[in-house]
C-alpha positions as CSV (number, residue, x, y, z in Angstrom):
1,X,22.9,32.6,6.2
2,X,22.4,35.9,8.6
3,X,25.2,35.8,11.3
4,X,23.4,36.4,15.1
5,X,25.1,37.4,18.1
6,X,24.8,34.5,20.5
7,X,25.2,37.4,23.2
8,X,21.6,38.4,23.1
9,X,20.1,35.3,23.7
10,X,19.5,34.1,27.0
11,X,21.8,32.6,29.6
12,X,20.0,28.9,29.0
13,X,20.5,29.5,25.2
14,X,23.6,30.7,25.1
15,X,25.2,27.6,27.0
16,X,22.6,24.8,24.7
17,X,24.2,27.0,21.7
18,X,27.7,26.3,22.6
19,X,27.1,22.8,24.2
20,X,25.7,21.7,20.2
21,X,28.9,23.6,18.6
22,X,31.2,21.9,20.8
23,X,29.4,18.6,20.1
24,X,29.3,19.3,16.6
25,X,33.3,19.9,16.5
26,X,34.0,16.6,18.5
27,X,31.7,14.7,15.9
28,X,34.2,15.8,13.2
29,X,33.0,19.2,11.9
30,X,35.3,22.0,10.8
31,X,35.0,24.7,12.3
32,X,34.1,26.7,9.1
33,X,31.2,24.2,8.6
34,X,30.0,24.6,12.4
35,X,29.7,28.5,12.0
36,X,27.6,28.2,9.3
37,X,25.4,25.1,10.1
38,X,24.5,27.7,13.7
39,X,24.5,30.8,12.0
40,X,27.6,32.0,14.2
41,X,31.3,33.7,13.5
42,X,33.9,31.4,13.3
43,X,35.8,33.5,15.5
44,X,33.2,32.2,18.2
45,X,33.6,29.1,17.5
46,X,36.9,29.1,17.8
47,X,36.9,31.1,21.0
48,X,34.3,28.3,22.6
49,X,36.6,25.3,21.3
50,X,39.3,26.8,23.2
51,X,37.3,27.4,26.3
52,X,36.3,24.1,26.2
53,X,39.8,22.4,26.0
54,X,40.6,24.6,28.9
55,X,38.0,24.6,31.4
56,X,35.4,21.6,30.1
57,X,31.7,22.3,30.2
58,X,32.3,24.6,33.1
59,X,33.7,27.2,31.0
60,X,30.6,27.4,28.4
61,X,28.8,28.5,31.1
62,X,26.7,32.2,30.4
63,X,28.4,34.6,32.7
64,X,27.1,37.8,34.3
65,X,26.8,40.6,32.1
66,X,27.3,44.3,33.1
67,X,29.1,46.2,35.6
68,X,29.8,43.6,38.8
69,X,27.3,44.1,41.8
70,X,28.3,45.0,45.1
71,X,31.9,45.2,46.3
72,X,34.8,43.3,46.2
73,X,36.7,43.8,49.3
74,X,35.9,42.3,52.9
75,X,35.3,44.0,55.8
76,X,38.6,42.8,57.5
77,X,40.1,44.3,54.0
78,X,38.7,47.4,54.0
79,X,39.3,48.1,58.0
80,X,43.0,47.1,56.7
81,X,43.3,49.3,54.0
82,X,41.4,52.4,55.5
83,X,44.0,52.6,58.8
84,X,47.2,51.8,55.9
85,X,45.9,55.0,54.4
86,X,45.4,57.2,57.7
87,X,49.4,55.9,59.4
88,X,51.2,55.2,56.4
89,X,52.4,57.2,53.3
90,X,52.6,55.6,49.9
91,X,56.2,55.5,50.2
92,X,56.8,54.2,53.3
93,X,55.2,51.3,51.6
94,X,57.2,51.3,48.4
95,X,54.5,52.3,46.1
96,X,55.6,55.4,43.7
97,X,53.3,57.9,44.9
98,X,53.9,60.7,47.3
99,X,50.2,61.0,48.5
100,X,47.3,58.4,49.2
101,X,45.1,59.2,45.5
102,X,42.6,56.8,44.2
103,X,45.0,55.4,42.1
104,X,47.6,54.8,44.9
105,X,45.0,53.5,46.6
106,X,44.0,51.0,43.9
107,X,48.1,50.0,43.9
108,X,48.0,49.0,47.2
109,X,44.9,47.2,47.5
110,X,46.6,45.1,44.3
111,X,49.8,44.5,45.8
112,X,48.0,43.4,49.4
113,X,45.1,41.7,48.8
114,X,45.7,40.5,44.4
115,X,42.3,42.6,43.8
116,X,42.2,44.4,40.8
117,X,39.9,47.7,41.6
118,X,39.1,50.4,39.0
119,X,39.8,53.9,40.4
120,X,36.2,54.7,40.1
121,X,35.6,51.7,42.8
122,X,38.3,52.8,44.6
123,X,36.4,56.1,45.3
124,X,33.6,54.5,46.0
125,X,35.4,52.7,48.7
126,X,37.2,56.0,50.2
127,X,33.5,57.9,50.1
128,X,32.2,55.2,52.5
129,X,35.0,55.0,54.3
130,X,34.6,59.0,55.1
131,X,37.7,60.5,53.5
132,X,37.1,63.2,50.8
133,X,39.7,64.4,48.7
134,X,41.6,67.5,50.2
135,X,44.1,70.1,49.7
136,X,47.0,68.7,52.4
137,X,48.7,71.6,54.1
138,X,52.9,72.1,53.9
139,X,55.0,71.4,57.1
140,X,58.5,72.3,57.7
141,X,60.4,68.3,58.0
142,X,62.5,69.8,61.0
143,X,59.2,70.7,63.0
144,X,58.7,68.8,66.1
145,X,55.0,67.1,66.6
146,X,55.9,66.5,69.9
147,X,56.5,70.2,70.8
148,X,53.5,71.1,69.1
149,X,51.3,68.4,70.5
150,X,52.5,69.8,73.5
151,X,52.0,73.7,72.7
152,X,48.3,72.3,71.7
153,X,47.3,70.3,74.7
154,X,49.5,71.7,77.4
155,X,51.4,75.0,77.3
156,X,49.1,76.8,76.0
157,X,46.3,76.3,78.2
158,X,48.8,77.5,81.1
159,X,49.4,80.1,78.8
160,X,46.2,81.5,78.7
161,X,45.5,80.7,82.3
162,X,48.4,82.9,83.4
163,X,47.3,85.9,81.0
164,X,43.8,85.3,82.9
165,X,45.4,86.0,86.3
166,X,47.0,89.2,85.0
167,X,44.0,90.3,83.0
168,X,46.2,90.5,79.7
169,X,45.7,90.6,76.4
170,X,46.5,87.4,74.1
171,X,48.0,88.9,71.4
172,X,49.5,86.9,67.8
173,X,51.9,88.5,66.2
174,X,53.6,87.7,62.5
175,X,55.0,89.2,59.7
176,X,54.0,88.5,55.4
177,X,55.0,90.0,51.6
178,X,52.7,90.6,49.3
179,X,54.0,90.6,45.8
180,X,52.6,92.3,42.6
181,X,53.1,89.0,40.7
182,X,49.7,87.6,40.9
183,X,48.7,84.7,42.2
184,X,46.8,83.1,39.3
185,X,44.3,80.4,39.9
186,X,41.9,79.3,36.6
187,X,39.8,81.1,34.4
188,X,37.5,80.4,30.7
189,X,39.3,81.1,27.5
190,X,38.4,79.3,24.3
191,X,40.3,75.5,24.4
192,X,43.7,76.0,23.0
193,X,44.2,79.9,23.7
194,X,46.4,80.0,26.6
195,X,45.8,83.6,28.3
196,X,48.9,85.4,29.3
197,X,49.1,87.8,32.2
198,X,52.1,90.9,31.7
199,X,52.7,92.2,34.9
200,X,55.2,95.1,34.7
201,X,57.0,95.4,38.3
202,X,56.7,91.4,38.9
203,X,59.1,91.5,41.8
204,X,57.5,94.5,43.8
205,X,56.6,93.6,47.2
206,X,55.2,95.2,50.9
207,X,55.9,93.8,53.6
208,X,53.0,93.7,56.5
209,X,53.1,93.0,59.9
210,X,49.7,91.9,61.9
211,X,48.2,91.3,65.3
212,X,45.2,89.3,66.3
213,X,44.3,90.2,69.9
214,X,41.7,88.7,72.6
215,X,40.7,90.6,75.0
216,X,40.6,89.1,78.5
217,X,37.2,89.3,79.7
218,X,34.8,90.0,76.7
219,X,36.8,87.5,74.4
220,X,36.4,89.8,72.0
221,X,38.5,89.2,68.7
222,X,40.5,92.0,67.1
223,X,43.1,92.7,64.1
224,X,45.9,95.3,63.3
225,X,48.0,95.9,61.0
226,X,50.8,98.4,59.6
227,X,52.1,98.4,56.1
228,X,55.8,99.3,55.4
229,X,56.7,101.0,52.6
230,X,57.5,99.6,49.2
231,X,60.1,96.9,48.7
232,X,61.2,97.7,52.5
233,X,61.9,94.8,54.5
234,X,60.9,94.9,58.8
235,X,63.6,95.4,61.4
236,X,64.2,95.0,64.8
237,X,62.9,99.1,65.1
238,X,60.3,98.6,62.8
239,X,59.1,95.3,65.0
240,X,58.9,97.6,68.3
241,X,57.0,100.9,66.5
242,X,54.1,97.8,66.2
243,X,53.9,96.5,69.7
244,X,54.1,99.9,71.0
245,X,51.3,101.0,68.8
246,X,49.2,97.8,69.8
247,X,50.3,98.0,73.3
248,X,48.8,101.3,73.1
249,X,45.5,100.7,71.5
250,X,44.9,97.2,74.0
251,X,45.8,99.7,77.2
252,X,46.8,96.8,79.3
253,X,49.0,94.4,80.0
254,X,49.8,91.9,77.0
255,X,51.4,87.9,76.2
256,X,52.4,88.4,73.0
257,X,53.1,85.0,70.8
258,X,55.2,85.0,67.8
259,X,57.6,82.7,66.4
260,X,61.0,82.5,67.6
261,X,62.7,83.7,64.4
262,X,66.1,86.2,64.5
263,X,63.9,89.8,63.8
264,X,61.9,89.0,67.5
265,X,65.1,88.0,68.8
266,X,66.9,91.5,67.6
267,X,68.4,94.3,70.5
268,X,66.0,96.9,70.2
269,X,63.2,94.2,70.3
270,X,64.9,92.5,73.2
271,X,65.6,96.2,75.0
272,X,61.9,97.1,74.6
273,X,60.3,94.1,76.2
274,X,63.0,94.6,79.1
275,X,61.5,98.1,79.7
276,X,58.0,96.8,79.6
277,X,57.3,94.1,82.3
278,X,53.7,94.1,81.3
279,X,54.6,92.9,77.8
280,X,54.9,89.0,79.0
281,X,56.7,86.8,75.4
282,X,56.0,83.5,74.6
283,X,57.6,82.0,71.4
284,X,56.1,79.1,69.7
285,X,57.7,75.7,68.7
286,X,60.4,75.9,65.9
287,X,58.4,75.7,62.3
288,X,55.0,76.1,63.3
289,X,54.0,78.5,61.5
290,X,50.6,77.0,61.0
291,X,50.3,77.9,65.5
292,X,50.0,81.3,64.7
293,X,46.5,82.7,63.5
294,X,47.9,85.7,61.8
295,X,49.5,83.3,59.6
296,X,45.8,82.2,58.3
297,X,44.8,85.6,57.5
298,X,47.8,85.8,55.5
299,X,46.4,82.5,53.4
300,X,43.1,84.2,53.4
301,X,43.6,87.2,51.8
302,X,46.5,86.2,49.4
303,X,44.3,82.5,48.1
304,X,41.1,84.0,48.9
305,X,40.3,87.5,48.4
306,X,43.5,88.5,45.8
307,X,43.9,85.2,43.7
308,X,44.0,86.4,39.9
309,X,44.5,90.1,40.6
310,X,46.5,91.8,38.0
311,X,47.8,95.2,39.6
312,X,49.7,97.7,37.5
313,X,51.8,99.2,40.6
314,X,52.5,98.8,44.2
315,X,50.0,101.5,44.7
316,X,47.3,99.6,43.4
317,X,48.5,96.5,45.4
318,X,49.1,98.8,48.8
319,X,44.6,100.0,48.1
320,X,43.4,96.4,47.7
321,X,45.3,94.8,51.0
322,X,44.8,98.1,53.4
323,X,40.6,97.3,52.0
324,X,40.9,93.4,52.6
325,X,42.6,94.1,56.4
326,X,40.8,97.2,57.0
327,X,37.4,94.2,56.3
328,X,38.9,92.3,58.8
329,X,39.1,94.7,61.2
330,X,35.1,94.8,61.6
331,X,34.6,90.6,61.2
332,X,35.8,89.3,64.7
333,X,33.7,86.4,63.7
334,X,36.3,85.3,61.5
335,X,39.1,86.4,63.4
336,X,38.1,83.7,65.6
337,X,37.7,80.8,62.9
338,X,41.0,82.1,62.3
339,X,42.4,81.3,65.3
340,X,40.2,78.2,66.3
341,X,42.2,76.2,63.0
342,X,45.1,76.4,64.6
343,X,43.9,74.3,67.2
344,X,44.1,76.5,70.0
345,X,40.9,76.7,72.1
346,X,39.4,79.6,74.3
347,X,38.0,77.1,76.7
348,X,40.2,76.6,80.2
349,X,41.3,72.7,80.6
């Protein structure tokens, strides 16, 4: 007798089939002799048998085939589980992840509410909800967000309102390395060929220095830089020859932010600005780095502009940044997105 697959028949079928097995069984039939006499496996006969004993006639019921419809979570859940993810971290909750990923996500939403989502739903979920996945950004652990918060939303603005007073320049100031190791990203080989990169001075570096600058009445955005020589490392000297070169190319008088690190903090830094009222200092919060435009064109031109460059000498290295900065130079436009990420506004409050 040809075998069918009770699971293309439909719904009403497929319960009448099992109903007459089960009947069939209870009469006195083997099991063996059921399969046959309905032209099904005696694995499903077995598996309906044991439904039965379980659940009664409820359990031979056809159910819904195919992915599940719709979503499984409440409204009151989802509100839940979308503010866990913004204020919490997965380990404040004992989970064993160290960011919110689909899959911690799915953990959570098991261990809270006993639904069992697949991390394809749980993306679904996060989409709707508005968050996308993003690169999250590095932050020193002794930095204080309440000094920043207030840099952000107070200081600053008095900052910039006293530079407005004294027609003064705004200017950032910060200091980066460059290296000749590469920084490698991706790129196509043929699957199992792993490509290798021989870099013969791997350890080379120049150090940079850089100011963005904002003029006081036409806003205007603008960007220098000087270049030490190779493998040299700045000093307090070395700090000063910059401002006095961008104090002289501003003409006027200057706030100059920078980070409060030991370099800005050196003698012949501190016997400069003592010599040069005009030159008005004011440090940010400990570890913000991420305060400090400069520091973004840093990011920019290293992740951006130089990721997978293979250089053979410093030279080659010192040609390719002096063209990225020297591009800056002439895009005030992104000067300024530069600066507006940090948080810091133009506007008065």
């Amino acid at each position: 007798m040809k075998i069918r697959d009770a699971r293309s028949l439909p719904s009403v079928a497929q319960e009448d089939l099992r109903s007459k097995v089960i009947r069939a069984v209870r009469n006195g039939k083997k099991q063996v002799e059921v399969a046959q006499l309905f032209g099904v496996t005696r694995q499903a006969v077995g598996k309906w048998v044991k439904k039965y004993r379980e659940g009664g006639h409820r359990a031979l019921r056809a159910q819904r085939r195919g992915r599940r419809r719709g979503l499984t979570l409440q409204p009151w859940q989802a509100a839940q589980i979308a503010r866990t993810v913004i204020n919490r971290y997965p380990a404040q909750l004992k989970l064993p992840f160290y960011l919110w990923t689909r899959q911690a996500v799915a953990e959570f939403i098991k261990q809270r509410f006993k639904i069992d989502l697949s991390t394809w739903t749980v993306g679904r979920y996060l989409g709707r909800w508005g968050f996308t996945p993003q690169k999250p950004t590095r932050q020193a652990s002794e930095q204080d967000p309440v000094q920043v918060r207030k840099c952000l939303e107070e200081r600053y603005p008095m900052i910039q309102k006293r530079a407005r007073k004294r027609h003064a320049y705004i200017v950032f100031i910060d200091e980066s390395g460059f290296m000749l190791n590469p920084l490698v990203r991706r790129t196509w080989v043929p699957r199992g060929q792993t490509p290798v990169i021989k870099v013969s001075e791997p350890h080379g570096r120049i150090s940079v220095i850089g100011a963005i600058t904002i003029s006081p009445e036409r806003r205007h955005f603008g960007f220098y830089f000087h270049l030490l020589e190779d493998n040299a490392n700045f000093h307090g000297n070395s700090v000063v020859q910059f401002i006095e070169d961008v104090h002289q190319k501003t003409r006027g008088p200057i706030t100059l932010l920078w980070d409060a690190i030991p370099i800005h903090r050196a003698r012949p830094v501190e016997s400069y600005l003592a010599k040069h009222p005009t030159i008005v200092v004011e440090p940010f919060p400990p570890y913000a780095p991420e305060l400090n435009p400069v520091d973004n064109v840093w990011s920019y031109v290293k992740y951006d502009r130089l990721p997978n460059y293979t250089l053979l000498d410093l030279r080659g290295l010192r040609r390719h940044i002096t063209t990225e900065f020297c591009r800056l130079k002439q895009r005030p436009d992104l000067l300024e997105s530069f600066f507006k990420r940090t948080g810091l506004t133009l506007d008065p409050r």
